[in-house]
Backbone as numpy.savetxt, mean C-alpha at the origin, in Angstrom:
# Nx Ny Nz CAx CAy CAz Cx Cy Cz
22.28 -4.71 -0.03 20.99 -4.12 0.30 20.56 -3.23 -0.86
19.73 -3.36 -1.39 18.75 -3.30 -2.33 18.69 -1.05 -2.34
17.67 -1.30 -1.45 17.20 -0.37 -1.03 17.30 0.63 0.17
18.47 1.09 0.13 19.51 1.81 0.70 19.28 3.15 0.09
18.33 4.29 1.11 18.12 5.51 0.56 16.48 5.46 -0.24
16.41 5.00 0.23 14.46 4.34 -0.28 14.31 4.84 0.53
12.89 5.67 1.35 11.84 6.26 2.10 10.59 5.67 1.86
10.42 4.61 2.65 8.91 4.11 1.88 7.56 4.51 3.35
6.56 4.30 2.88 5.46 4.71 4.02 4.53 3.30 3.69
4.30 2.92 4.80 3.35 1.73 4.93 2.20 2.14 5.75
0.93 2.59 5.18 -0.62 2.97 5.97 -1.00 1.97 7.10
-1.09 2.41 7.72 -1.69 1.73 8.58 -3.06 2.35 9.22
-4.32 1.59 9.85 -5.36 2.21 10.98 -6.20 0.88 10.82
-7.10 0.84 12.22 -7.26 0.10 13.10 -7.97 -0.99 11.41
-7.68 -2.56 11.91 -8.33 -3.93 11.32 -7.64 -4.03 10.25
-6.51 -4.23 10.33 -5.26 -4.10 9.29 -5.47 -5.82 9.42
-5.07 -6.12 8.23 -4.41 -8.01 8.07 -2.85 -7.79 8.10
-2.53 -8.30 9.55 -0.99 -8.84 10.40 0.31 -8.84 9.29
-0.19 -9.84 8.01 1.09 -9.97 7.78 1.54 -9.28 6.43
-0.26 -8.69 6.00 0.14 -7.56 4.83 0.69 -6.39 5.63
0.94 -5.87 6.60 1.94 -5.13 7.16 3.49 -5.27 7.39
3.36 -6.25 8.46 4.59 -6.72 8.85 5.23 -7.32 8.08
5.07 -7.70 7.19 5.36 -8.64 5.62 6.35 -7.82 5.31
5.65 -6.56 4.34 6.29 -5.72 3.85 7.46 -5.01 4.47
6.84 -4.62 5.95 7.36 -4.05 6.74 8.85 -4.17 6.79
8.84 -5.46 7.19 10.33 -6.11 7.61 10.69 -7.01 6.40
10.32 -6.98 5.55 11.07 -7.65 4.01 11.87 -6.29 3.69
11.01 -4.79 3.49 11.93 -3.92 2.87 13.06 -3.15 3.80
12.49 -3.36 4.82 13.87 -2.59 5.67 15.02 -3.99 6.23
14.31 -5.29 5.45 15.84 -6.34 5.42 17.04 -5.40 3.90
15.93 -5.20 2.94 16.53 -4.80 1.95 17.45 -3.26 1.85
17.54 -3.13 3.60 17.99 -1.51 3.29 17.14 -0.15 3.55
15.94 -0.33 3.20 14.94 0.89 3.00 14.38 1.50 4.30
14.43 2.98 4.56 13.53 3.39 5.71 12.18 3.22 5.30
11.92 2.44 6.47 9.94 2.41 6.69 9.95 2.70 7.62
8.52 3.97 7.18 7.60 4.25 8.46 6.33 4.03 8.64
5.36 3.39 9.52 3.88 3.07 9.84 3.70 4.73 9.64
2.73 5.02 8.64 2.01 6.16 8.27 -0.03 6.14 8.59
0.06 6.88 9.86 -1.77 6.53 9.90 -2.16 7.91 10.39
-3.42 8.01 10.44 -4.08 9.10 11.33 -3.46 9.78 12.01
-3.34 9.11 13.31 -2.60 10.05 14.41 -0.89 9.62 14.74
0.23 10.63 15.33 1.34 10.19 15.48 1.43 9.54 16.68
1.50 8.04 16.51 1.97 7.66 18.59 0.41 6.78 18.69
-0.35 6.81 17.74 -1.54 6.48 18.34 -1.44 4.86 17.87
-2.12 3.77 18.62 -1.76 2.72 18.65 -2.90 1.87 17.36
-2.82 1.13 16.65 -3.52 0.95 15.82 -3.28 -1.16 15.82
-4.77 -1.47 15.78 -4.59 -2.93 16.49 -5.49 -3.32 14.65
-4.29 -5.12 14.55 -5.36 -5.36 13.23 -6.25 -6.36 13.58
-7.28 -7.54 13.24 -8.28 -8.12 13.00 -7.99 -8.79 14.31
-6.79 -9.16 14.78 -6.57 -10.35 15.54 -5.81 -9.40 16.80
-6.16 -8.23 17.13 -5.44 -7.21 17.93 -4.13 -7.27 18.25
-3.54 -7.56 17.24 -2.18 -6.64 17.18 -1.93 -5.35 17.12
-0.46 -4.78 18.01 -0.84 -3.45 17.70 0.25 -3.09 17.18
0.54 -2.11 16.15 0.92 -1.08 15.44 0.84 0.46 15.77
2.08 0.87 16.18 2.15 2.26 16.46 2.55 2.79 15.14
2.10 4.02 14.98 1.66 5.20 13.66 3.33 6.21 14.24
4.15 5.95 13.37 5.56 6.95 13.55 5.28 7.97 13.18
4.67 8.49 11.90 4.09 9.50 11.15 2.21 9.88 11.41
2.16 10.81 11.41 0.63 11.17 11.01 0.72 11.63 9.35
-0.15 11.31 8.89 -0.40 11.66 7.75 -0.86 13.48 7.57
-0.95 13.88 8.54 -0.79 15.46 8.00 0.38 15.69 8.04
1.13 15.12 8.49 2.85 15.47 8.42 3.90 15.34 7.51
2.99 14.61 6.46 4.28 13.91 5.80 3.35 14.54 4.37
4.16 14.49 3.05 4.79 14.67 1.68 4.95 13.70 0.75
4.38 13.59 0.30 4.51 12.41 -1.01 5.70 12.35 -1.69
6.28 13.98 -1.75 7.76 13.84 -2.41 8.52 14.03 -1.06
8.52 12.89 -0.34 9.90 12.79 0.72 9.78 10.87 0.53
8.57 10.94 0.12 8.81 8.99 -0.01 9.16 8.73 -1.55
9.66 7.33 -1.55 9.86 6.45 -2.74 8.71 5.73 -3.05
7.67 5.68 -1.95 6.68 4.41 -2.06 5.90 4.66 -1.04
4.73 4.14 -1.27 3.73 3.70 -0.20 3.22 1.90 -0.63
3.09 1.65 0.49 1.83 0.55 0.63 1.47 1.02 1.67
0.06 -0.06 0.89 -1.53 0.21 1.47 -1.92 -1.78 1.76
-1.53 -1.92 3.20 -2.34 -3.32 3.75 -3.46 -3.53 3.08
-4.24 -4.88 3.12 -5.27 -5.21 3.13 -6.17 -5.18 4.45
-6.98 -6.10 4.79 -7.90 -6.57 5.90 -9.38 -5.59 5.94
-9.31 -5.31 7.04 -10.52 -4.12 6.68 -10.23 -2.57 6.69
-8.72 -2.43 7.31 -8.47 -1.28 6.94 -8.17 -0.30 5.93
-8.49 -0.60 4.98 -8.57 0.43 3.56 -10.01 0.96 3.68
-10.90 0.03 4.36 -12.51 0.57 4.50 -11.96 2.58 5.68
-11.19 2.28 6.47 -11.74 3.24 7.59 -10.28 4.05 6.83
-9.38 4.21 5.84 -8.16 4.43 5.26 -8.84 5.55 4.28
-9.48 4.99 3.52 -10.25 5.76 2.59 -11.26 7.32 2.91
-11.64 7.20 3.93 -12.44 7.89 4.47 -11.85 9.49 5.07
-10.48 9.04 4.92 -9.38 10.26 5.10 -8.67 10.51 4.27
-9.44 11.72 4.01 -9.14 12.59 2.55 -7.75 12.45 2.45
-6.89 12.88 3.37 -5.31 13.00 3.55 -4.54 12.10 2.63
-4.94 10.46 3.16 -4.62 9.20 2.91 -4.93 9.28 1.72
-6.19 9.57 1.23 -6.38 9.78 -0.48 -5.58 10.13 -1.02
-5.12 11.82 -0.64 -4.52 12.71 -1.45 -3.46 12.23 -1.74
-2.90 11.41 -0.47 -1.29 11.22 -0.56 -1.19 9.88 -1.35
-2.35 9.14 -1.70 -1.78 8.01 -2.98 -1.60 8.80 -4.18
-2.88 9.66 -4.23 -3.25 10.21 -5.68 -1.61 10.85 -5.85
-1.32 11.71 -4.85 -0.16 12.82 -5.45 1.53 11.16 -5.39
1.47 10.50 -5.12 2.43 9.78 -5.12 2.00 8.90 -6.71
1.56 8.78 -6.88 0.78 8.13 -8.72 1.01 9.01 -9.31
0.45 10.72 -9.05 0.91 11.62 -10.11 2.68 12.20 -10.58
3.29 11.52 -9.59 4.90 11.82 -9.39 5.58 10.34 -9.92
4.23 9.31 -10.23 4.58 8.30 -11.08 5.78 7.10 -9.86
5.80 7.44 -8.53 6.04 6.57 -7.73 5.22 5.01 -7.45
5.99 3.96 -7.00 4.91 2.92 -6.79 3.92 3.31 -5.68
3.02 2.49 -5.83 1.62 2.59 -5.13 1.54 0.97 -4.83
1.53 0.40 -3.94 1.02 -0.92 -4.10 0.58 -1.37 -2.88
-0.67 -1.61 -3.37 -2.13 -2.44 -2.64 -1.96 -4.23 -2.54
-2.73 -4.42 -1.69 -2.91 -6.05 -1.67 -3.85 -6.05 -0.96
-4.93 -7.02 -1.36 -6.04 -7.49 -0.83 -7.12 -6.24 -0.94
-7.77 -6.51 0.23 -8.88 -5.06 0.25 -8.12 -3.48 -0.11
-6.93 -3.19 -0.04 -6.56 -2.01 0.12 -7.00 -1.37 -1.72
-7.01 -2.41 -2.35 -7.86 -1.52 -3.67 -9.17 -0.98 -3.26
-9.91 -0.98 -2.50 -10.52 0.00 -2.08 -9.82 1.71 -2.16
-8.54 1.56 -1.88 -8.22 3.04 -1.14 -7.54 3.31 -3.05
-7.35 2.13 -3.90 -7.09 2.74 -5.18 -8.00 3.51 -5.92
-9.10 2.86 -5.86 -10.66 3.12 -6.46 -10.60 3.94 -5.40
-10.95 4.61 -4.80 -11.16 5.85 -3.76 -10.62 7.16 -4.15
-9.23 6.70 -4.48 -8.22 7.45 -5.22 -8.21 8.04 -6.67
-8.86 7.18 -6.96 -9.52 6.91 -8.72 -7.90 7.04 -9.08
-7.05 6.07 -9.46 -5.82 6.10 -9.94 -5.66 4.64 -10.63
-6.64 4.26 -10.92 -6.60 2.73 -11.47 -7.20 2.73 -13.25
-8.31 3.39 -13.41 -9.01 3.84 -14.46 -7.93 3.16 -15.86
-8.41 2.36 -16.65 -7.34 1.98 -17.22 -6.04 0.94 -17.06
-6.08 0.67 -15.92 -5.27 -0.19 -15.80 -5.33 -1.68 -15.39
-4.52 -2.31 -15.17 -4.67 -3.42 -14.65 -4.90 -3.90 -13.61
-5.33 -4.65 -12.96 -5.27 -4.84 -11.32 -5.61 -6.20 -10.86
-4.97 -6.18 -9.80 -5.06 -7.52 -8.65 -6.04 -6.93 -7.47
-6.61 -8.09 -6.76 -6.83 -7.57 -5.30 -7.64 -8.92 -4.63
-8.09 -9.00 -3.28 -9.10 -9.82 -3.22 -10.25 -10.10 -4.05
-10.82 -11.18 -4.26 -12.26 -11.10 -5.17 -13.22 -11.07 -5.23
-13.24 -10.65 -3.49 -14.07 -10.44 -2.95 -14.63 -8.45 -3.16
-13.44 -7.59 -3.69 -13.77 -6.11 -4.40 -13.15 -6.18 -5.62
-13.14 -7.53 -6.61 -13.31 -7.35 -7.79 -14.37 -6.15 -8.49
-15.43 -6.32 -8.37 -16.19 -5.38 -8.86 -15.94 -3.87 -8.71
-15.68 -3.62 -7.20 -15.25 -2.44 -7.05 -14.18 -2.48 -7.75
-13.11 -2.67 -8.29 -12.09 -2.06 -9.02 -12.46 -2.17 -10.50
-13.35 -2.80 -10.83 -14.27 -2.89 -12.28 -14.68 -1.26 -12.15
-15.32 -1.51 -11.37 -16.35 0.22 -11.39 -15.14 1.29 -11.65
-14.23 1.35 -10.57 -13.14 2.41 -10.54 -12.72 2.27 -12.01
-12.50 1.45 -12.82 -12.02 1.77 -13.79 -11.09 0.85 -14.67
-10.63 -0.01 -13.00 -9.43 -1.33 -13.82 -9.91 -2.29 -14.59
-8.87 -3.21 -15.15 -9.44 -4.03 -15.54 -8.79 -5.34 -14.70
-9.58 -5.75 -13.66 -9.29 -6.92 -12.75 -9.08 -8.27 -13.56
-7.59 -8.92 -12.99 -7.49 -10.18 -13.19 -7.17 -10.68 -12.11
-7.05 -12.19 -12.21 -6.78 -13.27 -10.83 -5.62 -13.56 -10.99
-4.27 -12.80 -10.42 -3.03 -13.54 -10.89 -2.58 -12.73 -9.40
-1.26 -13.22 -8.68 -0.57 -13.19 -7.82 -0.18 -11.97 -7.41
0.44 -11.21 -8.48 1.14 -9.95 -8.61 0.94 -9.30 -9.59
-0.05 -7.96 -9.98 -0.03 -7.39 -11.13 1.31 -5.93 -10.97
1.86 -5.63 -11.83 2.09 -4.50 -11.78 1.95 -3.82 -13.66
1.62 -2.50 -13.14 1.04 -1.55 -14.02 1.13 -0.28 -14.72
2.57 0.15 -14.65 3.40 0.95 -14.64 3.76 0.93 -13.00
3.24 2.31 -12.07 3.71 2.53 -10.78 3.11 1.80 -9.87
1.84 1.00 -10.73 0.97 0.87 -9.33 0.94 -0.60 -9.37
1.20 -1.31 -8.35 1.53 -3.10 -8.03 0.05 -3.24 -7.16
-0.68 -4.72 -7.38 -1.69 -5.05 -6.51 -1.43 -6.67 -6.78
-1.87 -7.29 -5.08 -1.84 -8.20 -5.11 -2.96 -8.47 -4.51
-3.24 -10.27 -4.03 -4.73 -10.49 -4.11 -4.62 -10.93 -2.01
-3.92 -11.55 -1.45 -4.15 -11.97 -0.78 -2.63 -12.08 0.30
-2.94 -12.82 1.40 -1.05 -13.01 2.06 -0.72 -14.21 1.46
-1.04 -15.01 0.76 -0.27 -15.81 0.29 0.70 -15.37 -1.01
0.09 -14.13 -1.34 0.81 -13.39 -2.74 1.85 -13.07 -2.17
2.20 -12.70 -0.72 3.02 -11.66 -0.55 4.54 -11.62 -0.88
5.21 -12.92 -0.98 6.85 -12.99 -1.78 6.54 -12.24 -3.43
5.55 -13.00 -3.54 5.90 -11.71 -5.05 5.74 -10.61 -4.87
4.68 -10.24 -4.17 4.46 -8.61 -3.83 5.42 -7.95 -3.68
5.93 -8.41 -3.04 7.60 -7.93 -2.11 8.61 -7.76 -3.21
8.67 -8.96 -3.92 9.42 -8.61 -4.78 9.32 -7.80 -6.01
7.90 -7.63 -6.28 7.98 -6.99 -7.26 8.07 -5.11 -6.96
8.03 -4.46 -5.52 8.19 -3.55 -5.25 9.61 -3.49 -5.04
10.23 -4.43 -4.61 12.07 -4.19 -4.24 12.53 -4.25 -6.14
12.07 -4.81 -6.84 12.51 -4.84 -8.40 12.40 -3.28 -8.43
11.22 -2.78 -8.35 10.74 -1.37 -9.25 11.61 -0.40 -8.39
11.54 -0.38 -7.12 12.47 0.98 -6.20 14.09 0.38 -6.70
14.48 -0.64 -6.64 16.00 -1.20 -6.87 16.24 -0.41 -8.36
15.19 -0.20 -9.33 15.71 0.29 -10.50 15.47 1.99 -11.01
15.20 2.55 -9.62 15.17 3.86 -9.67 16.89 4.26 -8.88
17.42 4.96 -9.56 18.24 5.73 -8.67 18.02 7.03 -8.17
């Protein structure tokens, strides 16, 4: 197991895409790693596009950027209602400034560009907010898996084995 002593946080709130959650979810805690659903409220139930639901272990006023190894940020439409809470901001921005991974897939570059932590760099995402991550600052390409120093983006759920892997590579080579 990989990631044994990893603390990672996975965002969650309501119109999440199913398997950019659960994907991650249960790929990194096969590898060892504590994950916790990090959203709004603690206990509060959070359903994605196709009403699944997702309970929130953490509230995001509760938690510390330096107690995790990592965050992801789902796609679907929840980076739209993700963004909008300053909290959720703060806590990518201060996890980028501590030079931890950050990694988005699909719409959740919204909450990068929100963050303004892309400026300069490279990026993946749906292509459907290509532009928006133009504006923020990246420089968008169409490839599977970018990563960028800390910050990984991918485009869609069919990316998601690389996604996965390319976040278990980067935490596997921190001790």
């Amino acid at each position: 197991m990989k990631l044994t002593n990893k603390k990672i946080a996975v965002f969650i709130e309501n119109q999440y895409q199913e398997l950019e959650v659960w994907y991650p979810y249960l790929r990194l805690k096969e590898e060892g790693a504590q994950v916790f659903f990090v959203g709004p409220e603690k206990g509060k139930v959070y359903t994605s596009k196709y009403g699944y639901a997702v309970t929130a272990e953490l509230e995001i006023a509760e938690v510390n950027a330096q107690d995790f190894d990592a965050v992801v940020v789902p796609g679907g439409y929840a980076p739209d209602y993700m963004r909008r809470n300053a909290q959720m901001v703060q806590f990518l921005r201060d996890m980028n400034a501590a030079q931890k991974p950050v990694a988005a897939i699909c719409h959740a570059g919204w909450m990068l560009a929100s963050a303004e932590i892309i400026a300069g760099k490279k990026v993946t995402s749906v292509s459907a907010i290509q532009d928006d991550m133009r504006h923020a600052g990246g420089h968008w390409v169409d490839e599977e898996v970018v990563r960028d120093g800390n910050i990984i983006t991918s485009r869609k759920p069919e990316d998601l084995p690389a996604f996965c892997r390319t976040i278990i590579e980067i935490l596997s080579s921190f001790t």
